[in-house]
C-alpha positions in Angstrom: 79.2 104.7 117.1 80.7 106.6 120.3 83.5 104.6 122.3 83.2 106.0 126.2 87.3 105.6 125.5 86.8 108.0 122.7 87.1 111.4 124.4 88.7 113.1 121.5 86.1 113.9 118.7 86.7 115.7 115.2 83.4 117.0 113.7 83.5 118.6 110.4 81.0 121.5 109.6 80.0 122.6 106.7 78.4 126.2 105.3 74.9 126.4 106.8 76.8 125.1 110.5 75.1 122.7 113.2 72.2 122.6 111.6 73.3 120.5 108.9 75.1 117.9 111.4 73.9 114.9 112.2 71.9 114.2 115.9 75.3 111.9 117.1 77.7 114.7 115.8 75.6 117.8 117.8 75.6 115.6 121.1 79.0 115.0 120.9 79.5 119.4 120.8 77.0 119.7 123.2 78.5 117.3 125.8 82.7 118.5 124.9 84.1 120.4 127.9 86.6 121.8 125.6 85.6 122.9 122.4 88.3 124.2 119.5 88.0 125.9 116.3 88.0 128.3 114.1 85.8 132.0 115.2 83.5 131.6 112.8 82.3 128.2 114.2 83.2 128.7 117.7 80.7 131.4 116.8 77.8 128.6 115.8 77.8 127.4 119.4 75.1 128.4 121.5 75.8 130.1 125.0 76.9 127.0 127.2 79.6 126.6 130.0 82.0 124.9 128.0 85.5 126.4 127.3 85.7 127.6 123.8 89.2 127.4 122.5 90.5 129.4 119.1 92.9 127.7 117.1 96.0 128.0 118.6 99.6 129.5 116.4 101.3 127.9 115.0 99.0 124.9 114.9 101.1 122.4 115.9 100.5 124.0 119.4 97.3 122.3 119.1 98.5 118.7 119.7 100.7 119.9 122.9 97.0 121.3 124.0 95.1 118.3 122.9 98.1 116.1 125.1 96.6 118.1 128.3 92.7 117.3 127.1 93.4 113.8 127.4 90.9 111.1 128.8 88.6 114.2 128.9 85.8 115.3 126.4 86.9 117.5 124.4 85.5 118.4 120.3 87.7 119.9 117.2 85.5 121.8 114.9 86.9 121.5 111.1 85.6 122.6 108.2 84.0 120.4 105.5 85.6 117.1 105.7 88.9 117.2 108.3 90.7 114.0 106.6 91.2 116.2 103.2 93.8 118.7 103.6 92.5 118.8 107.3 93.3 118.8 110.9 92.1 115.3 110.7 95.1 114.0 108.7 97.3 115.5 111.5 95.6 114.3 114.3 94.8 110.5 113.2 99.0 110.5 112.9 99.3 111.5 116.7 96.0 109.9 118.3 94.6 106.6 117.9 91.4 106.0 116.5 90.8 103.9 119.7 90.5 107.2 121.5 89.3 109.3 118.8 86.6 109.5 116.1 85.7 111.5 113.2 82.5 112.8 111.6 83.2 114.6 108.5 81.1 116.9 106.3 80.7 117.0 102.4 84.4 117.9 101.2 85.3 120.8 98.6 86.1 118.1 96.1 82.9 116.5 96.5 81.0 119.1 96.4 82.6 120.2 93.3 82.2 117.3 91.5 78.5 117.4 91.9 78.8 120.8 90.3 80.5 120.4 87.6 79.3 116.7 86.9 82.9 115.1 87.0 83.7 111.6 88.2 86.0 111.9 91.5 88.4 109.5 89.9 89.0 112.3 86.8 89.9 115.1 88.7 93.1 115.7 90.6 92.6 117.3 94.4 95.2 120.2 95.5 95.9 122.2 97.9 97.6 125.9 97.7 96.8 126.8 101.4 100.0 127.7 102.6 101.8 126.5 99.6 104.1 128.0 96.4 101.9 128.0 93.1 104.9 125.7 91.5 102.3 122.7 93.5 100.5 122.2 90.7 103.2 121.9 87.7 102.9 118.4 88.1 99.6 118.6 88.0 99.5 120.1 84.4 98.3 117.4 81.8 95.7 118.2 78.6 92.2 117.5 79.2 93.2 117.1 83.0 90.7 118.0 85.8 91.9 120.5 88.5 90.0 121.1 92.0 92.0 123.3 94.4 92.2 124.7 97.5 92.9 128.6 97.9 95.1 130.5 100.1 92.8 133.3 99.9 90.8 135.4 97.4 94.0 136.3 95.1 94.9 132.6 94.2 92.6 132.2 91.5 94.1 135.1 89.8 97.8 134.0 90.4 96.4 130.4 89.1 94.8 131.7 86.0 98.2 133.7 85.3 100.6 130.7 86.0 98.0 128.5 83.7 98.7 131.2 80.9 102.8 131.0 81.6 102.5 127.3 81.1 101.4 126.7 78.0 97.4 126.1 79.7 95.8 129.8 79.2 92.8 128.2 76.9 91.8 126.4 80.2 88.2 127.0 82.0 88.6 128.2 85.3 85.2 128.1 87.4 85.9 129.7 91.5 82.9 128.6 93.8 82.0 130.3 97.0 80.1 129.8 100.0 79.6 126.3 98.8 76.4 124.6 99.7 75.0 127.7 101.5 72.6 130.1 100.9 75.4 132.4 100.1 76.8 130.3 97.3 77.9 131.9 93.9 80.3 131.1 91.2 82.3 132.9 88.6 84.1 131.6 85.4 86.4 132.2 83.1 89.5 131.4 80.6 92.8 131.6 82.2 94.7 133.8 79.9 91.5 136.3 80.4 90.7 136.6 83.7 89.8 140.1 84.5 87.5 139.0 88.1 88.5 141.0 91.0 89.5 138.7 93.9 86.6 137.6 96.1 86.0 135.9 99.7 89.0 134.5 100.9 87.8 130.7 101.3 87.2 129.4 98.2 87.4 126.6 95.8 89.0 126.5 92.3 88.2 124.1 89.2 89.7 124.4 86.4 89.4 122.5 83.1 93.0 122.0 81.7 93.7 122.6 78.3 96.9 122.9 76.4 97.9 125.0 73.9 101.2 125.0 73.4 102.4 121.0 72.7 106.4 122.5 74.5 104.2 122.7 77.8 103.8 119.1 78.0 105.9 117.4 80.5 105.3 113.6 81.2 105.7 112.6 84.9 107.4 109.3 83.5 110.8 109.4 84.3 113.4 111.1 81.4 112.8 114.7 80.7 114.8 116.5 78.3 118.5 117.6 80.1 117.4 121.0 78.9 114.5 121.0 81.2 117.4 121.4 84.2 119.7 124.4 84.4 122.9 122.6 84.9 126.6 123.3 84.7 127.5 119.8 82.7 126.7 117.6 86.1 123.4 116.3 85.3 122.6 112.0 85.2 121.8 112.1 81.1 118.4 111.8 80.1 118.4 108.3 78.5 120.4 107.1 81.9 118.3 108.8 84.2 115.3 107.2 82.9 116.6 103.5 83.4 118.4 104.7 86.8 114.4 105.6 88.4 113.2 102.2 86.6 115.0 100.3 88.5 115.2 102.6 91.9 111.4 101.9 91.8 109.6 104.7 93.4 106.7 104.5 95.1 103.9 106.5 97.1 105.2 107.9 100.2 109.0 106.8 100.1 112.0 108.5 100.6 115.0 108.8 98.6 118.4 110.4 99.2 120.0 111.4 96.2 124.1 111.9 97.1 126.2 114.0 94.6 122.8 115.2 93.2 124.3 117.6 90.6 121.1 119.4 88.7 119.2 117.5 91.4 117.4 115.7 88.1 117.1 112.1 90.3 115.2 113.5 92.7 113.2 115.6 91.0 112.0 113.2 89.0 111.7 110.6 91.7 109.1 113.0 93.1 107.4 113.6 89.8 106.2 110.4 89.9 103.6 110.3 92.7 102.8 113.5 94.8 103.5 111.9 98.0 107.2 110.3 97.3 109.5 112.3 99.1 113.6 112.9 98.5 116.5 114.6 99.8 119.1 115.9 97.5 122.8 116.4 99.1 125.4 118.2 96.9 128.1 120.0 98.0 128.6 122.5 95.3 127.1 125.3 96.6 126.2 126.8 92.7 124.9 123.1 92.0 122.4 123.7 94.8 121.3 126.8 93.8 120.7 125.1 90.6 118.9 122.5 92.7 116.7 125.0 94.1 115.6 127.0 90.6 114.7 123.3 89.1 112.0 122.0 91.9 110.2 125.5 91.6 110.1 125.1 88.0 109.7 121.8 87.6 106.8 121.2 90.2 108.3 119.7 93.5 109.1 122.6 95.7 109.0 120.0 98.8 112.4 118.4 97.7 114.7 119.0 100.6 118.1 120.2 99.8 121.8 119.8 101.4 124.2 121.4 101.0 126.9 119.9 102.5 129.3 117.1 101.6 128.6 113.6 102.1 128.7 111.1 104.0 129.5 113.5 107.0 126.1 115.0 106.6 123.6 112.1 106.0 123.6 111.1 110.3 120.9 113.7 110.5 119.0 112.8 108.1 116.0 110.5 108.4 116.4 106.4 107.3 116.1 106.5 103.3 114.1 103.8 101.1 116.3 104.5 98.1 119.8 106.2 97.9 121.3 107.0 94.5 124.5 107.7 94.6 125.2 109.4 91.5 128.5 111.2 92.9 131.1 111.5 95.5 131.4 107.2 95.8 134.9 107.0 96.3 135.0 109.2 99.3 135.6 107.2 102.3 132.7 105.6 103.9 130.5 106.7 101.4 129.1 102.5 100.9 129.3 102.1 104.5 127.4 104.7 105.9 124.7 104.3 102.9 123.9 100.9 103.4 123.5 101.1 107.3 121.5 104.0 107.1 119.0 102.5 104.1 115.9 100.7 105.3 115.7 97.5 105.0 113.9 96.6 101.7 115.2 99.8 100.8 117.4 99.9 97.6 120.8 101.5 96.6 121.9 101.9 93.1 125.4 103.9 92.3 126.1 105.3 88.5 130.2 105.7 87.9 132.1 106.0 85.0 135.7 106.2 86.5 138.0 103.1 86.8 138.4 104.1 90.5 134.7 104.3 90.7 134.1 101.0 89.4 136.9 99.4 91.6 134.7 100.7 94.8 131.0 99.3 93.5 133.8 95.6 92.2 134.3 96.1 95.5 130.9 95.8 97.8 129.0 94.2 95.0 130.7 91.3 95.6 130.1 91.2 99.7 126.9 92.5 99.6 125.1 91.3 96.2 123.1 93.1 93.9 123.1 93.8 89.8 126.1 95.1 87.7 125.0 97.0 84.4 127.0 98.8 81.7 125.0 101.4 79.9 126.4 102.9 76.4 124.2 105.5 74.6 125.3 107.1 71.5 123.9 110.3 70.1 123.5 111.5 66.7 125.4 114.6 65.5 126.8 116.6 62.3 129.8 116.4 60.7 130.0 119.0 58.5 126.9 118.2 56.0 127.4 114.2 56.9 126.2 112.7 60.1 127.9 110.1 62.6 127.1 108.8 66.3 129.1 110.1 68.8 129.0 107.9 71.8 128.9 108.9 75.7 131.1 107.8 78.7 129.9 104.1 79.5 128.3 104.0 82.9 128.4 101.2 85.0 125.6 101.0 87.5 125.2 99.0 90.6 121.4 97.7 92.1 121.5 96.1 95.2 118.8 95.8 97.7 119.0 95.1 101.8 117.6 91.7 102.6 114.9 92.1 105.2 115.8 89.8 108.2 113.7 86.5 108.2 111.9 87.0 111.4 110.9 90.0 110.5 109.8 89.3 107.0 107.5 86.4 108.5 105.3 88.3 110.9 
C-alpha cells in the first residue's frame, strides 16, 4: 500500500520486464520523475518525460544522488528481488521504510528451488558477484545444497574447478539462464568434468555437493586441526582454541577484535561460524600477517580484516568490538584499559596467558572488574622410542569477563 510520504520506491523486475509486474508496481514507474537502473530495464520503459538515470560508479554514488531525490518521486529498478544480494539491502540501511517501499520480483534462489524441487531451508544462498571464489569454502559440507550468484559467464567454470581442488569434484553442477523467460535454458554437469564453454554473463549456479575425499571435510564448529593454519609456532592450540570461541560466544552479525592474532586461527574461526560474524585480526609481525592473509583465503573468510600494526596504539580507529581476545601482547601498557573502554557493552573480553607476568596483569583487573579465572592443561600423546608417554603443554590461564550494561539502559 503506497504512503504519499513514500517518494522513494524499489521495484524489482524480473526476465519478461513490466509486463510481469503487478498494476501498483507499473503506476509507481509510470508516475517516478526520476527513474534509475540498469540499461537493459531503463530500456523496458516506454517513451515518457521522465529522467532516466543509469546506475551510477561506483554505486555508492547512488545514495549521494538518491539524498538530492528526496521528498520527490523517484523509482530504482532492480533485478529479481532487490532485498537478496540487492540494492535493496543497501538502501533499507540508509532510508527508512517510512519514506520508502519495496516491491520485489521472484528471487534467483526461489526460482531455483522450484527447479530443482529443493526446500529453501536445504539450500545455502551465495553470492560471487564481486567476490573471491574462497566465499564459498565454508559453504562446503556433503550432501549440502549450493545456489549462487555469478560474476559473469566464467564462474561456473572457476566453481566447478575449485569444487574439484576441494575434495567436491563428484558434485552436480546445474547453470540456469534467462530464468523464467522465454529465453531460459540450462546446462549440467559434474564438477571435475566440466567441459561447457562459458555462457551469458548473468546467471545462476546450483550445485549438488558431494564429497569425495573424507580430508576435505572441515566442520564450522570451532577447533580445526593446527595443521589447517600455516603458522610459525604462534597459533592458540587446537584443544584451547575450541573452548576459548565457547565461551567468546559468537553470534550473527558481531564483531570481534582478535589482538596478538598470531595464525589469525581466533578469528578465523570466529567467522566460520556464521557468514555474517565479522572480526578484525591485529598482529604486529608483519610475516605473522602474511600468514594471516594465506589462511582466510584458504580457509573460507576472505572478509577478515587484517592489522598490522602493534596494539593498543592502533585499535582508536577501529570500530567498537562485541568480543576482544586477547591472545597476545597483554602486558603492554594499556593494553586492559584501552580494551575494555573500547568493547561494547554486553560485549565480552577473554585473555589466554601462560607467563607469570601475564597472569599478574589478568590477577590484576579480574579482581576490579569481575569475570571468570580458568586454568587449562592439555596433554598430548607421543613416542618414546617404541613406548608411549603424555607430554603435557604450557598451562594457560584464561580470563572471561563481560561489561555490565548500565541499568537504565538495560530496562528500556
Amino acid at each position: 500500500m503506497h504512503d504519499e510520504k513514500q517518494w522513494l520506491s524499489v521495484i524489482g523486475i524480473g526476465e519478461e520486464g513490466l509486463n510481469e509486474l503487478s498494476a501498483p508496481a507499473r503506476k509507481l514507474i509510470s508516475s517516478a520523475e526520476f527513474i534509475i537502473g540498469g540499461h537493459r530495464q531503463l530500456a523496458m520503459i516506454p517513451n515518457s518525460t521522465q529522467e532516466k538515470i543509469p546506475w551510477p560508479s561506483p554505486i555508492s554514488s547512488l545514495v549521494e544522488k538518491l539524498e538530492k531525490f528526496r521528498g520527490r518521486q523517484t523509482c530504482v529498478l532492480a533485478t529479481g528481488d532487490p532485498l537478496s544480494f540487492g540494492i535493496g539491502s543497501t538502501l533499507s540501511r540508509i532510508f527508512s521504510m517510512a519514506e520508502m517501499q519495496i516491491i520485489p520480483s521472484l528471487s534467483a534462489s526461489t526460482l531455483i528451488c522450484a527447479r530443482k524441487g529443493w526446500p529453501h531451508n536445504d539450500a545455502d544462498f551465495i553470492s560471487l558477484h564481486g567476490r573471491p571464489i574462497s566465499t564459498l569454502e565454508t559453504f562446503l559440507r556433503p550432501k549440502g545444497k549450493l545456489i549462487i550468484l555469478s560474476n559473469d559467464g566464467q564462474t561456473p567454470s572457476i566453481v566447478a574447478e575449485f569444487l574439484t581442488t576441494r575434495g567436491y569434484g563428484a558434485s552436480d553442477i546445474t547453470v540456469f539462464e534467462h530464468m523464467n523467460g522465454t529465453k531460459e535454458r540450462c546446462f549440467a554437469g559434474e564438477a571435475s568434468s566440466w567441459k561447457h564453454e562459458p555462457g551469458v554473463a548473468f546467471n545462476t549456479i546450483a550445485v549438488d555437493l558431494q564429497c569425495t575425499d573424507i580430508k576435505a571435510l572441515k566442520t564450522r564448529a570451532p577447533g580445526l586441526p593446527d595443521n589447517a593454519f600455516i603458522h610459525d609456532g604462534q597459533i592458540t592450540k587446537r584443544e584451547v582454541r575450541a573452548a576459548t570461541l565457547s565461551i567468546l560466544e559468537p553470534f550473527p552479525g558481531a564483531l570481534l577484535w582478535d589482538i596478538g592474532a598470531g595464525s589469525g586461527s581466533i578469528g578465523i574461526e570466529w567467522m566460520r561460524t556464521d557468514h555474517r560474524c565479522q572480526a578484525i585480526a591485529i598482529e604486529e609481525n608483519p610475516q605473522r600477517a602474511m600468514n594471516i592473509a594465506t589462511n582466510v583465503t584458504q580457509l573460507g573468510v576472505p572478509n577478515l580484516r587484517i592489522i598490522n600494526g602493534k596494539a593498543p596504539s592502533v585499535l582508536s580507529k577501529l570500530p567498537p568490538p562485541d568480543a576482544i581476545f586477547i591472545g597476545g601482547g597483554i602486558t603492554t601498557k594499556g593494553m586492559l584499559t584501552k580494551c575494555w573502554a573500547s568493547l561494547k557493552t554486553g560485549g565480552c573480553l577473554v585473555a589466554n596467558v601462560m607467563t607469570i607476568e601475564g597472569e599478574a596483569i589478568v590477577s590484576k583487573h579480574q579482581k576490579k572488574l569481575g569475570g571468570d579465572l580458568t586454568r587449562i592443561s592439555i596433554s598430548n600423546l607421543y613416542n618414546i622410542g617404541a613406548k608411549q608417554a603424555w607430554r603435557p603443554s604450557i598451562p594457560i590461564t584464561q580470563w572471561k569477563v563481560q561489561k555490565p550494561i548500565p541499568s537504565a539502559r538495560r530496562h528500556r
